[in-house]
KEGUNU-47958 format. One record per residue: residue number from 1; residue in three letters; chain; y, z, x of N, C-alpha, C in turn. Coordinates in Angstrom, 3 decimals. Layout:
// residues N
<atom n="NUM" res="ALA" chain="A" n_y="Y" n_z="Z" n_x="X" ca_y="Y" ca_z="Z" ca_x="X" c_y="Y" c_z="Z" c_x="X"/>
...
This chain:
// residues 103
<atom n="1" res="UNK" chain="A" n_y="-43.835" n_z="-31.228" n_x="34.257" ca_y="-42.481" ca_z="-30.757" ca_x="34.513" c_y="-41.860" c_z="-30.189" c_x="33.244"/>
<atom n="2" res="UNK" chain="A" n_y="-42.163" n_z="-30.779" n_x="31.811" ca_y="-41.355" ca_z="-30.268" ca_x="30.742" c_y="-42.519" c_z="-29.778" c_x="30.445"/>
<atom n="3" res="UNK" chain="A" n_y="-43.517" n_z="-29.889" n_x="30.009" ca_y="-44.434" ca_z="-29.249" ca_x="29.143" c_y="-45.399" c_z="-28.355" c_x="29.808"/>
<atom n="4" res="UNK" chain="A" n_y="-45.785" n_z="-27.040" n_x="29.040" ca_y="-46.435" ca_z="-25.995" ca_x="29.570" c_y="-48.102" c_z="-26.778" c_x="28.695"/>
<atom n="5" res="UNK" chain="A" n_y="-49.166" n_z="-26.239" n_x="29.591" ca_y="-50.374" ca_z="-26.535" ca_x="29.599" c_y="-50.723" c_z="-26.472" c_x="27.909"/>
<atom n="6" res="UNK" chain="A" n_y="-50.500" n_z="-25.437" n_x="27.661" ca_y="-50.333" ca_z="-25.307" ca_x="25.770" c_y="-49.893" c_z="-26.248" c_x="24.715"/>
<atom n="7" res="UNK" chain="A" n_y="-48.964" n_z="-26.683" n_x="25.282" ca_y="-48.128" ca_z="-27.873" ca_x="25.203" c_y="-49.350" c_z="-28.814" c_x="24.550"/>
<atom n="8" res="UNK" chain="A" n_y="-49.218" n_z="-29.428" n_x="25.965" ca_y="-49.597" ca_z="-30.573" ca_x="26.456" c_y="-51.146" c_z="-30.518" c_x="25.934"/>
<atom n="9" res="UNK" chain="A" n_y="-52.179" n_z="-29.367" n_x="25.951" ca_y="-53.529" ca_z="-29.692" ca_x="24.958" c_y="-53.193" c_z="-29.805" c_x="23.232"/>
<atom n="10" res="UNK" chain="A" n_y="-52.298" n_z="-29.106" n_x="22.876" ca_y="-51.686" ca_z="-29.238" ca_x="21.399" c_y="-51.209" c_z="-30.359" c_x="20.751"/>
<atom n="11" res="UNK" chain="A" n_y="-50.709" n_z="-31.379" n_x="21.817" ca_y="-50.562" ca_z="-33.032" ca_x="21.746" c_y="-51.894" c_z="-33.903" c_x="21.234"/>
<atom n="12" res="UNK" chain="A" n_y="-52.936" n_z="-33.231" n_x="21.942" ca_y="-53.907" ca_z="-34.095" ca_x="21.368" c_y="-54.551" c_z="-34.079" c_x="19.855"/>
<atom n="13" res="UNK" chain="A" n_y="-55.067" n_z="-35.404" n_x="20.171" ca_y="-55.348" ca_z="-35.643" ca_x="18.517" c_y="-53.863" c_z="-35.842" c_x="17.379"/>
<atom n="14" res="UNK" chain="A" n_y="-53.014" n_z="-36.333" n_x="18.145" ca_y="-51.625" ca_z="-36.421" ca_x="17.314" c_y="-51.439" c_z="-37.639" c_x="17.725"/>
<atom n="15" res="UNK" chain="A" n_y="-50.084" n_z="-37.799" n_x="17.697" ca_y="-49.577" ca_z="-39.574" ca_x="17.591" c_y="-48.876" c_z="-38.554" c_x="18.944"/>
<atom n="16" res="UNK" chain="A" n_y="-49.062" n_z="-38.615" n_x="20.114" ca_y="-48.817" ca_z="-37.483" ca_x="21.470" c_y="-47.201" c_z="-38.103" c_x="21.957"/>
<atom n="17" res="UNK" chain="A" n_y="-46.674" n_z="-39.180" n_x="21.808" ca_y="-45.326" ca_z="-39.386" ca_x="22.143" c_y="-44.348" c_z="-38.545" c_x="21.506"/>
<atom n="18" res="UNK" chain="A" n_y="-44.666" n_z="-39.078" n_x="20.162" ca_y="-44.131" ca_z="-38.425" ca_x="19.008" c_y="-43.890" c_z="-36.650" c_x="18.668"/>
<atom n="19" res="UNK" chain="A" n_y="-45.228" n_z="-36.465" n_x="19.180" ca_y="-45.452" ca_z="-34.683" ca_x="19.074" c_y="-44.437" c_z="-34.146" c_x="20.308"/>
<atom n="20" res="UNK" chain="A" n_y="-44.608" n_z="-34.537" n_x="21.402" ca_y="-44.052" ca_z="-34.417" ca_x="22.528" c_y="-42.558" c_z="-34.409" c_x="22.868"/>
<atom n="21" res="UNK" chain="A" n_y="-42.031" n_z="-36.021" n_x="22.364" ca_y="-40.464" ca_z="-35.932" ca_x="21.743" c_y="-40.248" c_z="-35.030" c_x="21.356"/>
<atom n="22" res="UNK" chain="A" n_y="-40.980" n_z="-34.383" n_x="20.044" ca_y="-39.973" ca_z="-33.071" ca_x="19.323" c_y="-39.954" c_z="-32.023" c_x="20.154"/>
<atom n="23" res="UNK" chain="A" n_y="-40.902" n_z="-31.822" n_x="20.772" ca_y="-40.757" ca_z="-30.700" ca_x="21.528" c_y="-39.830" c_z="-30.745" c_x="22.759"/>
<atom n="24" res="UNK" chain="A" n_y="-39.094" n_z="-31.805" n_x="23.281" ca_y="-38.696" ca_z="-31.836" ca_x="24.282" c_y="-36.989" c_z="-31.891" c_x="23.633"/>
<atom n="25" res="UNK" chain="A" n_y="-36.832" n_z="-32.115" n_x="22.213" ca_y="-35.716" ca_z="-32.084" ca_x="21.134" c_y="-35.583" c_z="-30.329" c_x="21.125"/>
<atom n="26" res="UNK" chain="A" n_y="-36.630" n_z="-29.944" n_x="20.780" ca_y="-36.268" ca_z="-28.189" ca_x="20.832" c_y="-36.206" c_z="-27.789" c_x="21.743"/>
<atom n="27" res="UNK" chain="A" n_y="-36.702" n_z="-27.801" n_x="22.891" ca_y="-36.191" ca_z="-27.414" ca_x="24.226" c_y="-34.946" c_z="-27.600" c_x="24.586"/>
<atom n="28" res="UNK" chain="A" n_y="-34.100" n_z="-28.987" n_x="24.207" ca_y="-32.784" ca_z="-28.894" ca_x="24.407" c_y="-32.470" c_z="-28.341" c_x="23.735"/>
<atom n="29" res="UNK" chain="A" n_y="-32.880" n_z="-28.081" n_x="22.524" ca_y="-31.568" ca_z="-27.088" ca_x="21.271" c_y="-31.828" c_z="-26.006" c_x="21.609"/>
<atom n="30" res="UNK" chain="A" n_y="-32.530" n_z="-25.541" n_x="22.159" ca_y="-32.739" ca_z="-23.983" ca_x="22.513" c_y="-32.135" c_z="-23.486" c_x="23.731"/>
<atom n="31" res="UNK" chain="A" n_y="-31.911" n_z="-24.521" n_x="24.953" ca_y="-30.941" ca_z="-24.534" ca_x="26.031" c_y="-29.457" c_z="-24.239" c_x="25.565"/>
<atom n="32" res="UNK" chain="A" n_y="-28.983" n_z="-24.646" n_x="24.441" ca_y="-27.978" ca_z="-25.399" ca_x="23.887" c_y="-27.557" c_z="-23.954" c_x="23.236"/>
<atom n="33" res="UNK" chain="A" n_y="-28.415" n_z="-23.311" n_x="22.751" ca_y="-28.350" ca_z="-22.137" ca_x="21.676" c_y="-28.305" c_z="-20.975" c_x="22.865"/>
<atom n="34" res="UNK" chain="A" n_y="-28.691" n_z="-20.795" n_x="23.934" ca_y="-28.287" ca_z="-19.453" ca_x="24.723" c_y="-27.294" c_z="-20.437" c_x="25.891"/>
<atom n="35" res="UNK" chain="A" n_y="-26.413" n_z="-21.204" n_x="25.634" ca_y="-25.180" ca_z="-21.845" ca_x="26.172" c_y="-25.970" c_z="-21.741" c_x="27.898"/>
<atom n="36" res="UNK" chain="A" n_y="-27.260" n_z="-22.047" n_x="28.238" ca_y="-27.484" ca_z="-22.437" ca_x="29.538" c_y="-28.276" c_z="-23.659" c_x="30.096"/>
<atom n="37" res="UNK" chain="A" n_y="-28.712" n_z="-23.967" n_x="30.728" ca_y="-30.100" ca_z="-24.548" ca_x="31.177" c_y="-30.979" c_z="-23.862" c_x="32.076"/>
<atom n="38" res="UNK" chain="A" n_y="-32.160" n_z="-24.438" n_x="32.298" ca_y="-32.828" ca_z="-23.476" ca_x="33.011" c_y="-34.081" c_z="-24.321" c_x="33.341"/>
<atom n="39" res="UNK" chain="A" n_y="-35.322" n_z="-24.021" n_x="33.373" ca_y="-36.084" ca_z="-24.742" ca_x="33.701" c_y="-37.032" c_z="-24.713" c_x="32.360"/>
<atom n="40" res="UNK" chain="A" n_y="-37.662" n_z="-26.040" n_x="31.766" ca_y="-37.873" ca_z="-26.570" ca_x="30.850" c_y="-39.539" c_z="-25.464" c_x="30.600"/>
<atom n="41" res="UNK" chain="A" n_y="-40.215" n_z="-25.401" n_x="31.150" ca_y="-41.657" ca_z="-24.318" ca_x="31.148" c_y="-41.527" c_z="-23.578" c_x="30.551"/>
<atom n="42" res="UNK" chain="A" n_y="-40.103" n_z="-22.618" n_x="30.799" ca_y="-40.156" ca_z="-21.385" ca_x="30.541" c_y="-39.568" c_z="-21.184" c_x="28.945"/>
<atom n="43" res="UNK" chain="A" n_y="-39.746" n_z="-22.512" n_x="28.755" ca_y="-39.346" ca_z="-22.602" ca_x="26.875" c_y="-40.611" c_z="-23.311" c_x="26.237"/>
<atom n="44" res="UNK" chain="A" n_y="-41.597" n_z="-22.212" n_x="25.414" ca_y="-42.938" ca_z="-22.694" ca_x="25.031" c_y="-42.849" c_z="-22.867" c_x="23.588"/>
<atom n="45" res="UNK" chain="A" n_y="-42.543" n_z="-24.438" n_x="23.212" ca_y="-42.513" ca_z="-24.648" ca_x="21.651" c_y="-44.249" c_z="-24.223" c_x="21.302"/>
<atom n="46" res="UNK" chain="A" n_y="-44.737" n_z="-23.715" n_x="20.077" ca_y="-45.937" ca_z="-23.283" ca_x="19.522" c_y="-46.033" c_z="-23.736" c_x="18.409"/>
<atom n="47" res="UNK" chain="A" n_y="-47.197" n_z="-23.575" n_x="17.819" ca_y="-46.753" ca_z="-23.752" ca_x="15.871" c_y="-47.616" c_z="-22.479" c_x="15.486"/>
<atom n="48" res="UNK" chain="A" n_y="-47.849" n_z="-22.214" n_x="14.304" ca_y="-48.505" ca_z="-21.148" ca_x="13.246" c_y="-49.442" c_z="-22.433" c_x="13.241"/>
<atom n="49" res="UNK" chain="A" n_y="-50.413" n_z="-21.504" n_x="12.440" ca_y="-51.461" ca_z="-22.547" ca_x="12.136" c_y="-51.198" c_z="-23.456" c_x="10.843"/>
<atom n="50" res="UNK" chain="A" n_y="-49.933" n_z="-23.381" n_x="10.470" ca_y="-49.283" ca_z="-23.951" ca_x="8.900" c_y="-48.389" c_z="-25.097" c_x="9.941"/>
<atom n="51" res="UNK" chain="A" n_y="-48.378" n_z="-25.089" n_x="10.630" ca_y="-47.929" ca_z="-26.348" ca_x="11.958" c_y="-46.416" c_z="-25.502" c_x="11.829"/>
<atom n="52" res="UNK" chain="A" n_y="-45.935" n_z="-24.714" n_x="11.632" ca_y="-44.796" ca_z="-24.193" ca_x="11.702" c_y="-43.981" c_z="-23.972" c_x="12.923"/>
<atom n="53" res="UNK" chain="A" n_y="-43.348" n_z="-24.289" n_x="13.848" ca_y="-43.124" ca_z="-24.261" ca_x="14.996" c_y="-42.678" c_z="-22.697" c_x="15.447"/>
<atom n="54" res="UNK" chain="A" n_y="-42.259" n_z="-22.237" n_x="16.634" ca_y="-41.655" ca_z="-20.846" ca_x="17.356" c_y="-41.678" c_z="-20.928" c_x="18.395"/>
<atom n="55" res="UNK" chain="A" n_y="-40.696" n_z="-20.409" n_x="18.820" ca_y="-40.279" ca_z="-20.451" ca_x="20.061" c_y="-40.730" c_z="-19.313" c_x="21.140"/>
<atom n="56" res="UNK" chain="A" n_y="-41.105" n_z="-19.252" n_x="22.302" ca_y="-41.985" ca_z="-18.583" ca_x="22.922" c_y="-40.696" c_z="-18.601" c_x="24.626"/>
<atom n="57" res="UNK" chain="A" n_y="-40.490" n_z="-17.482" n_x="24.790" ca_y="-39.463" ca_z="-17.394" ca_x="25.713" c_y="-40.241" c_z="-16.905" c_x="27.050"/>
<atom n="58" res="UNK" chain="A" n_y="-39.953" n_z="-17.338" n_x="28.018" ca_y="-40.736" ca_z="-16.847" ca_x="29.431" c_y="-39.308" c_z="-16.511" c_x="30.923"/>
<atom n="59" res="UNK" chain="A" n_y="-40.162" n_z="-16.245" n_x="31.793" ca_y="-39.409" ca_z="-15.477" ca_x="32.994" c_y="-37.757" c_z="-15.954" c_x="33.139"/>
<atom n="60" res="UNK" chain="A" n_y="-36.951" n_z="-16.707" n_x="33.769" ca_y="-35.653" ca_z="-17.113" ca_x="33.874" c_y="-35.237" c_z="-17.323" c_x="32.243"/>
<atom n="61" res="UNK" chain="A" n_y="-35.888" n_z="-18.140" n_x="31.397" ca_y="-34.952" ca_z="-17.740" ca_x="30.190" c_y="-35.199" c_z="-16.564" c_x="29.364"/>
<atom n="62" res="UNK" chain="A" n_y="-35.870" n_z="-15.855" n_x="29.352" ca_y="-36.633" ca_z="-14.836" ca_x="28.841" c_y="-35.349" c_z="-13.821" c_x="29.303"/>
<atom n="63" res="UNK" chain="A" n_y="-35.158" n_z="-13.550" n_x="30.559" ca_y="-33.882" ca_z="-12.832" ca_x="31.288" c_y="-32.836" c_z="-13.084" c_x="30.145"/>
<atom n="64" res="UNK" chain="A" n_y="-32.204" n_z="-14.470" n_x="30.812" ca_y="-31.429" ca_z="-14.867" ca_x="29.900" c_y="-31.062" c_z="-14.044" c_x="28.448"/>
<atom n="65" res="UNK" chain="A" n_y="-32.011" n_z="-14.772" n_x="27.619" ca_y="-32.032" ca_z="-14.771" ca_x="26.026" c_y="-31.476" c_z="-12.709" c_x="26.365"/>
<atom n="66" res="UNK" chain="A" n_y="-32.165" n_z="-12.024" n_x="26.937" ca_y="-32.538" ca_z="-10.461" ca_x="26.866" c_y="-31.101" c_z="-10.516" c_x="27.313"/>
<atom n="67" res="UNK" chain="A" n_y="-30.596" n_z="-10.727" n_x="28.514" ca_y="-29.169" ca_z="-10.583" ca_x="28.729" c_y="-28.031" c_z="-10.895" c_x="27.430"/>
<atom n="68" res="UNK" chain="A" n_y="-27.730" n_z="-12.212" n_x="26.912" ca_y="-27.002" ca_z="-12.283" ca_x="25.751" c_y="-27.500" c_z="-11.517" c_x="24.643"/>
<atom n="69" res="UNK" chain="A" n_y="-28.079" n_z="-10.691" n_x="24.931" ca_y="-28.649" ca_z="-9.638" ca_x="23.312" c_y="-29.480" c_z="-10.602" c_x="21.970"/>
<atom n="70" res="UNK" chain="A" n_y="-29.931" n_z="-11.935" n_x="22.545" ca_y="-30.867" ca_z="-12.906" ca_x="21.446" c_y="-32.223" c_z="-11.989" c_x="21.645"/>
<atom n="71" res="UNK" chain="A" n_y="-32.510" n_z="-11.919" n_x="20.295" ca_y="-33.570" ca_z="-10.937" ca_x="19.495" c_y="-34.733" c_z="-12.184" c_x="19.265"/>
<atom n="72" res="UNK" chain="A" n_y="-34.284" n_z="-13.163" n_x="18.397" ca_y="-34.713" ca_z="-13.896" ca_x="17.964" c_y="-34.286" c_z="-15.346" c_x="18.102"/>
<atom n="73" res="UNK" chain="A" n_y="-35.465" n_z="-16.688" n_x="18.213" ca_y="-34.507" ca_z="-18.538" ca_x="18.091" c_y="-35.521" c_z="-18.974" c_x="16.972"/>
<atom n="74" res="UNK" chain="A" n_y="-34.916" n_z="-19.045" n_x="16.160" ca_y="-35.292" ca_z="-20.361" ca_x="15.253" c_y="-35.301" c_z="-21.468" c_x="14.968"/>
<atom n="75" res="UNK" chain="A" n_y="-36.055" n_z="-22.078" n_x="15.267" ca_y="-36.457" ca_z="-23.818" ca_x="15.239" c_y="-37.090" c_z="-24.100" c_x="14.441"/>
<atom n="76" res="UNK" chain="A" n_y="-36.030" n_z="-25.585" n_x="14.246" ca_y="-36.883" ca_z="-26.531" ca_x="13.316" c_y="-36.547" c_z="-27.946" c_x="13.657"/>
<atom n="77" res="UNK" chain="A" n_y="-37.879" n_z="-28.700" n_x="13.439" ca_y="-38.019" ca_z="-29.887" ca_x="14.273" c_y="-38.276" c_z="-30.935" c_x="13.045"/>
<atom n="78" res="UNK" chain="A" n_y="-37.786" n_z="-32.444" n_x="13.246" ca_y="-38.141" ca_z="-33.377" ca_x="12.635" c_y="-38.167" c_z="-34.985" c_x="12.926"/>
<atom n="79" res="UNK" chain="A" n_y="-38.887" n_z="-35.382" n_x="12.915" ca_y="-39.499" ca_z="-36.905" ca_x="13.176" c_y="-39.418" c_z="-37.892" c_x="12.095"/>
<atom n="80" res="UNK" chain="A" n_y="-39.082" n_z="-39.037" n_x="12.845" ca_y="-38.537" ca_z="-40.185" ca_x="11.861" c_y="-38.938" c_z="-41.342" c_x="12.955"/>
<atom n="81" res="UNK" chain="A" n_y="-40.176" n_z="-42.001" n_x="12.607" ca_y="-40.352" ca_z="-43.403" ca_x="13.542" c_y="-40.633" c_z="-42.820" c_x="14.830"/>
<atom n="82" res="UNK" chain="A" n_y="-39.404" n_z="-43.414" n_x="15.784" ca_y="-39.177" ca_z="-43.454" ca_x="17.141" c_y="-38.213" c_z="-42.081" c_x="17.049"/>
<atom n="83" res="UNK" chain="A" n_y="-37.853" n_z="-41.302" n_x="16.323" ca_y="-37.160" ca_z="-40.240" ca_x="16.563" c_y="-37.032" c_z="-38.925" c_x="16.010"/>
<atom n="84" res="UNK" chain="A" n_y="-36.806" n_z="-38.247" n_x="17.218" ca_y="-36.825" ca_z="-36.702" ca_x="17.576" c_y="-35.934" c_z="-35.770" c_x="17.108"/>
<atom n="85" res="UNK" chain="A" n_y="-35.616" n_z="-34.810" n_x="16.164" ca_y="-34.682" ca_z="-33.993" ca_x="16.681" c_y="-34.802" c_z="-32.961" c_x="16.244"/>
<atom n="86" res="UNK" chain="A" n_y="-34.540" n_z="-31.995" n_x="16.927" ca_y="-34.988" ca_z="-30.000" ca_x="16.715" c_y="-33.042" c_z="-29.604" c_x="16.493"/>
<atom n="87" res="UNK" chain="A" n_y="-33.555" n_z="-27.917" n_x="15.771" ca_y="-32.513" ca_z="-27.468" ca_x="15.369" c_y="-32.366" c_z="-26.139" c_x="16.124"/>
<atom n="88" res="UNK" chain="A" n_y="-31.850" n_z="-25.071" n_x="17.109" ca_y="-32.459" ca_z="-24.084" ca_x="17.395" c_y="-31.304" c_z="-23.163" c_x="16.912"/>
<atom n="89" res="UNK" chain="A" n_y="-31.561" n_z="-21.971" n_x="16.105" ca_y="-30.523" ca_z="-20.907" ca_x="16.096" c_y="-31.207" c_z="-19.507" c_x="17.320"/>
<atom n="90" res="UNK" chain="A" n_y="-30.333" n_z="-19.184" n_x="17.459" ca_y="-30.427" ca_z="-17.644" ca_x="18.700" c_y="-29.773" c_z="-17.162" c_x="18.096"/>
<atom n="91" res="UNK" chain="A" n_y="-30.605" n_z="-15.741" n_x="17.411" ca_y="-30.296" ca_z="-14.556" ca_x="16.667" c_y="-30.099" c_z="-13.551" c_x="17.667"/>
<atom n="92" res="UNK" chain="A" n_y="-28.923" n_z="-12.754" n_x="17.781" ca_y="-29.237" ca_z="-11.045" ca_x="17.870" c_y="-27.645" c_z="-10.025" c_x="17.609"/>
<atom n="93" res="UNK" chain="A" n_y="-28.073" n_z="-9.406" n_x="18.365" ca_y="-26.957" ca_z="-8.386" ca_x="18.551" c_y="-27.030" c_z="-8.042" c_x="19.765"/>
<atom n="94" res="UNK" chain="A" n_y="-25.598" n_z="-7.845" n_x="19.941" ca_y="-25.335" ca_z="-6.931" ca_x="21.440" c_y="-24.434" c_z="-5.465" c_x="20.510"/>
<atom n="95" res="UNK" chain="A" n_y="-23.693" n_z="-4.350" n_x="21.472" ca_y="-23.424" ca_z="-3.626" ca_x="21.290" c_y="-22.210" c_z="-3.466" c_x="20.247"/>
<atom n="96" res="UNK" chain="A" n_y="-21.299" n_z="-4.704" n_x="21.190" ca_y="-19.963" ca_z="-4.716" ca_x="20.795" c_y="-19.912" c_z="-6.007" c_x="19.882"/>
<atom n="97" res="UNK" chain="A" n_y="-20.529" n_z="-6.945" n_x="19.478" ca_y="-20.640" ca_z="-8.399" ca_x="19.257" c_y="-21.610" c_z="-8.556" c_x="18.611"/>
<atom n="98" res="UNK" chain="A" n_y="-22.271" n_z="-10.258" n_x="17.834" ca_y="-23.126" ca_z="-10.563" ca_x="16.802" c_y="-23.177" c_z="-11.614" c_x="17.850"/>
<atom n="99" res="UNK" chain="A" n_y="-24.384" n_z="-12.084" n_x="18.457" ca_y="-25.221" ca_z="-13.136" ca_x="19.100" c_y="-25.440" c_z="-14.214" c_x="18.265"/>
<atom n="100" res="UNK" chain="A" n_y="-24.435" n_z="-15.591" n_x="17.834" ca_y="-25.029" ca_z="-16.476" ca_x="16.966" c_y="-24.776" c_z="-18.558" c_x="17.150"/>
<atom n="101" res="UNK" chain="A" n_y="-25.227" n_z="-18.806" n_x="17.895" ca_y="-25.250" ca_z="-19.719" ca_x="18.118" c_y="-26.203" c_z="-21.336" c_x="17.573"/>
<atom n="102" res="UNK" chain="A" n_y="-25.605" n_z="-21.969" n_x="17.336" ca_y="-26.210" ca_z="-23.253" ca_x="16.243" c_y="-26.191" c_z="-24.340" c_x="16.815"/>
<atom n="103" res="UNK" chain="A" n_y="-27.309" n_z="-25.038" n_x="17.316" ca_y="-27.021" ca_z="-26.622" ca_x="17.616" c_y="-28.289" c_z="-27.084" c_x="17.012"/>
């Protein structure tokens, strides 16, 4: 239900609660950052191969993000013990306006 197949093989070989939490921490901040909700899939946390995380936008939020003029979300995630928490900014421009939202 929250995690896309990518996801969920990228968990392994990790401490998988833990990996999983954060990602389910950036999924809300990234809900949070184009001021909607939507369905949790269509937000694919990734990393670089430097474990760097990015955000990967799909069909209903993908709309979204393209509708508010977000170009770009930047995330950053961090773990402590038992806890989770991601940062997401949504970069862009629209015509008349600067797209910039922080949680």
């Amino acid at each position: 239900i929250f995690f896309t197949p990518e996801e969920i093989n990228a968990s392994q070989g990790r401490t998988r609660l833990t990996y999983l939490a954060g990602r389910f921490a950036a999924k809300e901040a990234v809900f949070k950052s184009l001021g909607t909700g939507g369905y949790w899939q269509d937000i694919e946390v990734l990393a670089e191969k430097n474990n760097q995380p990015y955000i990967v936008l799909q069909k209903k939020m993908k709309i979204i993000a393209d509708q508010k003029g977000v170009k770009k979300i930047l995330i950053s995630l961090s773990h402590d013990n038992d806890y989770a928490i991601a940062q997401a900014i949504a970069i862009g421009e629209k015509r008349d306006s600067m797209t910039f939202r922080m949680y």
